[in-house]
C-alpha positions as a printed NumPy array, in Angstrom:
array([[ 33.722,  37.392,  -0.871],
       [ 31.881,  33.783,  -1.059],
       [ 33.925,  31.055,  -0.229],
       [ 34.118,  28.047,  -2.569],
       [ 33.82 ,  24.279,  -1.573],
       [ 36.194,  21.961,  -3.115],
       [ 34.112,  18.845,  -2.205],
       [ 35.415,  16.019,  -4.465],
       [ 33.33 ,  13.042,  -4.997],
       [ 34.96 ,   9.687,  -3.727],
       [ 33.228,   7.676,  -6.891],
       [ 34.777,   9.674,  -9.324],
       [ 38.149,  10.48 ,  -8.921],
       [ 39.665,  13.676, -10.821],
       [ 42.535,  13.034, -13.549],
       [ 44.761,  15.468, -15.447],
       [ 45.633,  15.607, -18.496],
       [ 45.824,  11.232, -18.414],
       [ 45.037,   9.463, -21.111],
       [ 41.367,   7.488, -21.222],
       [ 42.12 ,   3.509, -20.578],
       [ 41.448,   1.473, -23.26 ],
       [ 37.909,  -0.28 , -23.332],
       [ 39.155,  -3.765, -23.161],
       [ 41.651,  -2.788, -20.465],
       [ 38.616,  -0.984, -18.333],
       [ 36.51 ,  -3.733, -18.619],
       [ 39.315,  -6.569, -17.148],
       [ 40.055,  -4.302, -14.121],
       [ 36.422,  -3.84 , -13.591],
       [ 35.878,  -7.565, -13.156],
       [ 38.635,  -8.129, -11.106],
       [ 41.592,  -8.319, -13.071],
       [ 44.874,  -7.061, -12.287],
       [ 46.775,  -5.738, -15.356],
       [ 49.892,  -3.957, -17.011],
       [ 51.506,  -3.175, -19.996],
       [ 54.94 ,  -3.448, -21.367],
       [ 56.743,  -2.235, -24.361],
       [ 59.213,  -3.967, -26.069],
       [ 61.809,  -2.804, -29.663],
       [ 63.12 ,  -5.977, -31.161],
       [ 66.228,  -4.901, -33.589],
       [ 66.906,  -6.503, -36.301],
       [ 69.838,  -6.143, -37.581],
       [ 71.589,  -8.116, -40.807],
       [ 75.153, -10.044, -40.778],
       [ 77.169,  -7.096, -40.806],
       [ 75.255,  -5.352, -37.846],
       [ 73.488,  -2.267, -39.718],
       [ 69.971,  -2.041, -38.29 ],
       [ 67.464,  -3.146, -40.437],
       [ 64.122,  -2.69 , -39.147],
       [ 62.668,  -2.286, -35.418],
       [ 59.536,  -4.226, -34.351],
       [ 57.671,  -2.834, -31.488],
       [ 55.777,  -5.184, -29.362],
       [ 53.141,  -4.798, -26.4  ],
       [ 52.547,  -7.076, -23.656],
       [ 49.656,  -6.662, -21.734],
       [ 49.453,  -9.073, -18.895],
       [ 46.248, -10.047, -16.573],
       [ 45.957, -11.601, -13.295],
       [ 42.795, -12.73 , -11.787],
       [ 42.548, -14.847,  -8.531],
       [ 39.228, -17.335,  -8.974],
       [ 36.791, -18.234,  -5.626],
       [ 39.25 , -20.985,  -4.67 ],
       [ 41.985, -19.139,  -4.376],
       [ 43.866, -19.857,  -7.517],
       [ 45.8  , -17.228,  -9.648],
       [ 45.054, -17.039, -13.359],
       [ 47.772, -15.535, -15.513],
       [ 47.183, -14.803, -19.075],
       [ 49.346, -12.822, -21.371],
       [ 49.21 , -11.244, -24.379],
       [ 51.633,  -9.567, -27.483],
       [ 50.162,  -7.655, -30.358],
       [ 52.023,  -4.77 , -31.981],
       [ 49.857,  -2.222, -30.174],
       [ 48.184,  -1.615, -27.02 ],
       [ 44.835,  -1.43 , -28.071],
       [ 45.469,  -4.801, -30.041],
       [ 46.97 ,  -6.873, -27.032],
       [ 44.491,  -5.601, -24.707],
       [ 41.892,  -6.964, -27.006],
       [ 43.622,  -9.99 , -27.212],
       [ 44.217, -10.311, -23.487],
       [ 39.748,  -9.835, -22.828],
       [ 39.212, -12.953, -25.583],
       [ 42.006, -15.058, -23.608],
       [ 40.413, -13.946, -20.048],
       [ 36.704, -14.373, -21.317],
       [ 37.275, -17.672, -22.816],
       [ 39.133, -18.438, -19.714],
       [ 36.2  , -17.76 , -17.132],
       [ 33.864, -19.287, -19.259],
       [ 35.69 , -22.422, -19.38 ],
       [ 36.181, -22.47 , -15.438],
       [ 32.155, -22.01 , -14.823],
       [ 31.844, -24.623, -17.358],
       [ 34.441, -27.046, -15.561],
       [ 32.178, -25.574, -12.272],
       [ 28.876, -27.173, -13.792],
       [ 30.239, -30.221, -14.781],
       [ 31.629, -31.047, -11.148],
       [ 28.055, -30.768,  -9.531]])
């Protein structure tokens, strides 16, 4: 009987039945970011307390700490994760973009 080699590769770590990241969310970790995601029900109810409809919110937070040392928080809420991860990327692009622009304009 052969024996079998269960050599894993350190690069590419092996997941189980998880779910695929969303794009915008991969690509904020990738340059640095540090993110999460929160759920939130808001119930509305009318004046004599029967529930009336139930808005779901997602807040997906980044935090990215620049050459200098300073910590960049951005948030964002969107009614669904793929939605407030796409806002969060705009926010953090425009963000980084702005700093190497302030970065330019000091030299």
């Amino acid at each position: 009987m052969a024996a079998t080699s269960t050599v894993r590769h350190a690069s590419a770590p092996r997941r189980r039945h998880a779910q695929r990241q969303p794009f915008d969310r991969r690509e904020l970790e990738r340059r640095g970011w540090r993110t999460t995601l929160d759920y939130q029900e808001n119930h509305e109810r009318d004046d004599s307390g029967v529930l009336g409809a139930v808005t779901a919110l997602w807040r997906a937070e980044g935090e990215w700490t620049d050459e200098d040392g300073a910590v960049i928080a951005l948030v964002s809420i969107a009614s669904s994760p793929a939605a407030a991860w796409r806002r969060l990327r705009v926010a953090a692009d425009s963000t980084r973009t702005r700093a190497r622009s302030e970065e330019v304009a000091r030299r």
